[in-house]
N, C-alpha and C positions, 0 to 999 in steps of 0.2 A: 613574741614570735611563736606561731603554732608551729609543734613539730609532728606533728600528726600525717601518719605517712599519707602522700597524696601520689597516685601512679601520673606520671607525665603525658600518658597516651590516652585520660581518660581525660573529658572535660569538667570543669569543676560544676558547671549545674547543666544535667540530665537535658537533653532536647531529642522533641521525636519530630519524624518526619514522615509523611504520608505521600500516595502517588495515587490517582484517580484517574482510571484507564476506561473510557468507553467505546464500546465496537459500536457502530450501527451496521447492521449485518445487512438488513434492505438496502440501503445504499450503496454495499458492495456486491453483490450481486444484480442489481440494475447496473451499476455500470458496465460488470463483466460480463454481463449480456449484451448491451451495448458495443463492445470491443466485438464481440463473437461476430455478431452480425454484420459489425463494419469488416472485418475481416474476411467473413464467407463472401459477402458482397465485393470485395475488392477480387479476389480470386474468380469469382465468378464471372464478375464482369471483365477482366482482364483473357480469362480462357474464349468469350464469345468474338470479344474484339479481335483476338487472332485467329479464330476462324472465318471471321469476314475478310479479314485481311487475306488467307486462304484463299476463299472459294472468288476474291475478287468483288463482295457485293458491296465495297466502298465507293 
């Protein structure tokens, strides 16, 4: 029997662990340019259509 002290909280053989994290930075900013645009457009088109609706030229 080995009595060799061994801590309970440690594992008996060493393992490492790694994480690999990549941004693609182009691809987030195309998109949130994309959003921008759709959303200027949505606003904008929504402001003209209630001025039609306004002046009656429906």
């Amino acid at each position: 029997m080995n009595m060799s002290k061994i801590s309970c909280c440690e594992p008996e053989v060493p393992r490492t662990s790694s994480v690999n994290v990549t941004v693609d930075v182009t691809k987030i900013v195309k998109y949130v340019c994309f959003a921008g645009i759709a959303i200027v457009g949505i606003i904008f088109g929504t402001r003209c259509y209630r001025k039609m609706i306004e002046n009656e030229t429906l």
